[in-house]
N, C-alpha and C positions, 0 to 999 in steps of 0.2 A: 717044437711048437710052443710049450710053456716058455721059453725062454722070448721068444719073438713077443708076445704078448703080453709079458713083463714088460719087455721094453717100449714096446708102442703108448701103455699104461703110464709108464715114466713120463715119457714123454706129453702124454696127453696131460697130467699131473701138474710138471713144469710149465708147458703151454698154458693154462688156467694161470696158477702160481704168477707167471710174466704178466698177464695180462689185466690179474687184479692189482698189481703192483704202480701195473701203467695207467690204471684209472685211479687210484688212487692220488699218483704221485700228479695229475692232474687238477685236483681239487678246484674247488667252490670256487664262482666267479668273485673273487677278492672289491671287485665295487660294488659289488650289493652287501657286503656285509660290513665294509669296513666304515668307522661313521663313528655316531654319539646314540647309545639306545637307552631305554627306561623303560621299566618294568607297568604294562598295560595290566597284566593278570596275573594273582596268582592261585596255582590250583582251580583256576574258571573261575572264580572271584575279582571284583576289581580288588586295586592295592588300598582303597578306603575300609571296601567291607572286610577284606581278610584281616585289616590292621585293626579295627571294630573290635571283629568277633577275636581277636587275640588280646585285647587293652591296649590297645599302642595308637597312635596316629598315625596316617598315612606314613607320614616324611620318614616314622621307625622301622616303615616293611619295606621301605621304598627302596630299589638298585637300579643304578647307573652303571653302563658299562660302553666304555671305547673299546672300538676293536682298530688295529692297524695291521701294516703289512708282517709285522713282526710279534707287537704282543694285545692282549688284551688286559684291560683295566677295570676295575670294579670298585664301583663308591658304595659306601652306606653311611646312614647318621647312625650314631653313637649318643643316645640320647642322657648316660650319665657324665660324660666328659663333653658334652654340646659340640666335638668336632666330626667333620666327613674324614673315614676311614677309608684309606686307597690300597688294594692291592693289587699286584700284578704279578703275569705269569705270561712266559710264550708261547704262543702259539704252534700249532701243529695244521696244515690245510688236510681235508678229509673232502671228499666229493659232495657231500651236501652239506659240509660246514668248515667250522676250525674246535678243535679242542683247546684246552687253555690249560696249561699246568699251574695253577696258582696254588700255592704255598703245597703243594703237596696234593691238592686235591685237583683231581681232571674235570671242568667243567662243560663240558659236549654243547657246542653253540651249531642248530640246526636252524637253517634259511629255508624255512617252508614260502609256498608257491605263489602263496598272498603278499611274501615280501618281509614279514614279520620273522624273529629269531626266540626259537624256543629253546629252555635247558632243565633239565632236570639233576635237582642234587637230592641223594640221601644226608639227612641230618638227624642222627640217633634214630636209624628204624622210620623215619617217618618220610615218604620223598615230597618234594616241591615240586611242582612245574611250572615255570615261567614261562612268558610269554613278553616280547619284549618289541617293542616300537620304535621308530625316529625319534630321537628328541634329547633333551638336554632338562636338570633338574634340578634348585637352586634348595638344598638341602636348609639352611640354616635359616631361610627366610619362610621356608613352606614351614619348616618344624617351629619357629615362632610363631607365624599367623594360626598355626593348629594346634599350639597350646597358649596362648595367651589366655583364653578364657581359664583356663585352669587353672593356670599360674597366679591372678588374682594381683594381688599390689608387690610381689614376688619381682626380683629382679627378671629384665626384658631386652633384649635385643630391639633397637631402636627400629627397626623397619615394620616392627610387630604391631608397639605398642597404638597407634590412632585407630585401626580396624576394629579394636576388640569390644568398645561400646557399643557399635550396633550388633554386635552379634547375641549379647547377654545382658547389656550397661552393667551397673551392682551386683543384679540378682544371678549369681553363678553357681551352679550347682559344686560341692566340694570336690565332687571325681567327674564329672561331666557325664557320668555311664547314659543315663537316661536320654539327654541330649545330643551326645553322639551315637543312640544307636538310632531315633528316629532322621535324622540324615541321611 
């Protein structure tokens, strides 16, 4: 008797095992996620306020990430070397998303219902959650027009420099704090 119900248990065991296997090896419908996305929020902040309340301007909190049928890609500006930092990692499909193996770290990309992709990373103890949208984002021209006021008679990226008189003309604050927090 023990022995029969062993094995029906095996089996049931297995059957479950096969079955998550086969949902899995299914995964996430691949056109809704694959595309050009940018980061709407982070941690339920937009990417101005969380870049605010950190010292940074947007364009410094700011990711970009492709996703395709093979890997995903992730930008950031790099605000002491002025260039967008690209990394990539492949993909893994998962039923409500893709994982990313990028540089050693797994970045969990979930297609919630609204359409939007969420991830969450730990970074030293503290996690992030993003939230991320259609779109595409011109890192070197947003991070000029968002620091030119700062930067003052300081060398400038030419797409920056005519904006920055109406925003302040002369009178610039040294660190902008004041004036970018009321923004």
């Amino acid at each position: 008797m023990m022995k029969r119900v062993t094995k029906k248990l095996v089996l049931v065991v297995l059957a479950v095992a096969m079955m998550s296997m086969a949902l899995v090896g299914c995964g996430v419908d691949m056109s809704k996620m694959k595309g050009d996305w940018i980061v709407s929020t982070i941690n339920g902040k937009s990417v101005a306020d969380f870049a605010a309340e950190n010292g940074l301007v947007e364009a410094q909190a700011m990711k970009a990430v492709t996703i395709t049928d093979e890997t995903a890609t992730a930008k950031s500006f790099d605000s002491s070397s002025g260039q967008v930092v690209t990394v990539e990692g492949k993909i893994t499909k998962r039923a409500d998303g893709v994982e990313a193996d990028i540089q050693g770290i797994i970045w969990p990309f979930k297609l919630q219902d609204n359409g939007n992709l969420t991830y969450k990373l730990d970074a030293n103890g503290t996690v992030y959650e993003y939230v991320l949208v259609k779109g595409t984002y011109d890192f070197e021209a947003k991070y000029a027009e968002q620091t030119g006021a700062q930067q003052g008679g300081e060398e400038q990226p030419a797409e920056g420099g005519e904006e920055q008189p109406a925003e302040g003309g002369e009178e610039q604050p040294a660190e902008g704090g004041e004036e970018g927090a009321e923004e």
